[in-house]
N, C-alpha and C positions, 0 to 999 in steps of 0.2 A: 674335075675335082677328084681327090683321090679317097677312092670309100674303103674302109677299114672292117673287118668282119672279125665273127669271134674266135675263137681258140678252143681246141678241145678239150683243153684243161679248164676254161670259162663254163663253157655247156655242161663239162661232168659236174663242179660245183655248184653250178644251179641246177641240177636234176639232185644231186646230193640237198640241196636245202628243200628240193619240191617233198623228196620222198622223205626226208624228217619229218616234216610238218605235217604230210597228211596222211602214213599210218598210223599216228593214235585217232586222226579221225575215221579211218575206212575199222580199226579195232574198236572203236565208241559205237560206230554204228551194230557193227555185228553182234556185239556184247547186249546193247538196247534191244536190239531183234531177238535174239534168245532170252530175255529177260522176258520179252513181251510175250515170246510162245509160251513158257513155263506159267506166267501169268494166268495165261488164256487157259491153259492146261486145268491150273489150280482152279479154278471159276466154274471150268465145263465139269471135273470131277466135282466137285461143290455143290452144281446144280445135279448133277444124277445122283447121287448121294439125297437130298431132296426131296428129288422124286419115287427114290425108292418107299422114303419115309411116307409119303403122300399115298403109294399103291398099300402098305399096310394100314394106315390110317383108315386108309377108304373102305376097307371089311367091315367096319364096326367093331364096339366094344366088345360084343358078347363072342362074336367068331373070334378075333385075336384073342380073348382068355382062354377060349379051349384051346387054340393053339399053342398058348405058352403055356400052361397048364402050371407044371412045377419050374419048369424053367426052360428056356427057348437059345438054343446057342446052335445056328446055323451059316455054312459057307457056303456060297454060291458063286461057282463060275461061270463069269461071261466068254460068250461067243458073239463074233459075228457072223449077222444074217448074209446068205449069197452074195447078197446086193451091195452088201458094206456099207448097208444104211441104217439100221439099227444094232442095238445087244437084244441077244436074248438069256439067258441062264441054260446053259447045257443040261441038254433032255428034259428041260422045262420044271428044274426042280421049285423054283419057286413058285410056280404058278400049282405045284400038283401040292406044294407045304397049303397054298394060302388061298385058293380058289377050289382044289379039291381033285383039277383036271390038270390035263396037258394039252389046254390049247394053247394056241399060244396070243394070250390077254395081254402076258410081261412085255414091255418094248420100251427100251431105252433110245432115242434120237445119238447117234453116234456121228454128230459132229460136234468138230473140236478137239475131239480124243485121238490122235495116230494110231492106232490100233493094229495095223494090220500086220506088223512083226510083234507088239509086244502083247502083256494079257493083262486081264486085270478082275478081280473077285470082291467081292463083300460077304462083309459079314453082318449077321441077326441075332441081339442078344435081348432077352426081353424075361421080366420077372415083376411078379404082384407084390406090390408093396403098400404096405398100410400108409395113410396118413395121419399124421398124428399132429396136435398139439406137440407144440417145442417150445421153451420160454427158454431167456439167455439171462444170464446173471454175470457181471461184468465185476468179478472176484477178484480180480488183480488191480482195479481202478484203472485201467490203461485206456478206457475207449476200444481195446481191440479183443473182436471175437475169437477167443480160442474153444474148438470144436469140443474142448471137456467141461466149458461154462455153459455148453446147453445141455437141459435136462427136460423130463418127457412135463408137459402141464396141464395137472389133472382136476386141475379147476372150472374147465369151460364146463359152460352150463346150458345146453340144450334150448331153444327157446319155444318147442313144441310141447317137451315132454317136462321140464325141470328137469331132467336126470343128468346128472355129472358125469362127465367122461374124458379121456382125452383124444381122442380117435373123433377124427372127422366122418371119414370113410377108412374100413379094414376090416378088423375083429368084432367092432361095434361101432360104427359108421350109420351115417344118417341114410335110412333108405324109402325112399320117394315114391316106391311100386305099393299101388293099393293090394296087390294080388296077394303082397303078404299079412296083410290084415294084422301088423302088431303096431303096438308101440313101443317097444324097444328101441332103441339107434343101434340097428344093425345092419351093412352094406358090403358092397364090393369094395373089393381092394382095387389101387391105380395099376395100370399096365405102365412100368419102367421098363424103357429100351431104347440102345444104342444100334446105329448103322455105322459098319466101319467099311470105307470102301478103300481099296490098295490098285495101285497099278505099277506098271513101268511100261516104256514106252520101248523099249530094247529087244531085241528079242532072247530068248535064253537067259535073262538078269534076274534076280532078284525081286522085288514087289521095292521101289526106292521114292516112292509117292502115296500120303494116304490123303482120305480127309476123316472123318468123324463127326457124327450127327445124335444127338440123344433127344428123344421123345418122349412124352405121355399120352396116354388114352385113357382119360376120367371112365367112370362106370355111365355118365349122361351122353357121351357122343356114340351114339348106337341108333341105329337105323328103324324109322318108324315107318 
């Protein structure tokens, strides 16, 4: 029998239809893979961001107020440790703001993060702010909250003392400590602050990655 074979002209058309079809799948996949690290990225920043918030939290109220005092706006640059297994904040600035030393307490888990060409820093922004009564008066009939339809409401009415006020906690805030022996509603103000953490993964770039985290700390979470 006489066998017949193919043609190099046959073989190059079928290597032409092979590689049609499966560069948008070998470009699908690599596309899906760097989607997935930046993902992974956004998450790992996300959760240390987090846990920054967690290591301030953890002082208590009364150490974070003297810290913020009139107002608290700090940058912190991360390093990594020898090992390339943690961050810490170069020369230990956060731990000497918020522990008092430089030992080194601060440790960030540094996986997740490619680090080792690019850098990446956070910031600390923290300020006492009163709480107040706010009543909304819906002046337009539209159902929708516009920020000049609330106004301060200075009807609440104490349920210890009768005495009117609109301050939960602030200026004249309800305070819970026998040690001041009044009756007055007078308190702390809330601890308001944001963690802003930035990165890039490049080295010599930019900061091209954040995330953002904002907190409270009531005058009641302080350590007994």
């Amino acid at each position: 029998m006489k066998k017949r074979g193919y043609s190099v002209i046959e073989v190059l058309i079928a290597m032409a239809i092979f590689l049609f079809g499966i560069f948008p799948i070998i470009g699908f996949t690599f596309t899906s893979l760097r989607g997935e690290r930046i993902a992974g990225s956004k998450e790992e920043a996300a959760r240390l961001t987090t846990t920054v918030v967690d290591y301030i939290k953890s002082r208590g109220y009364e150490n974070v107020k003297t810290i913020t005092g009139g107002g608290f706006d700090e940058t912190y640059e991360l390093v990594l440790k020898d090992d390339k297994s943690a961050f810490i904040t170069k020369d230990y600035e956060f731990e000497d703001d918020f522990y008092g030393n430089k030992n080194e307490i601060f440790v960030l888990n540094s996986r997740g993060l490619r680090m080792e060409d690019g850098r990446a820093e956070f910031e600390v922004h923290m300020n006492l702010v009163d709480v107040e009564l706010m009543k909304w008066s819906d002046t337009n009939g539209d159902g929708a909250e516009e920020v000049s339809e609330w106004s301060s409401e200075t009807s609440y009415e104490n349920v210890l003392t009768g005495t009117s006020n609109k301050y939960i906690y602030g200026e004249t805030g309800i305070n819970t400590q026998d040690s001041q022996k009044s009756k007055e509603l007078k308190g702390d103000k809330f601890i308001l602050g944001k963690v802003l953490f930035k990165y890039t993964e490049k080295a010599g770039e930019a900061f091209d990655k954040s995330v953002e985290m904002q907190f409270v700390i009531s005058p009641i979470e302080e350590w007994r």
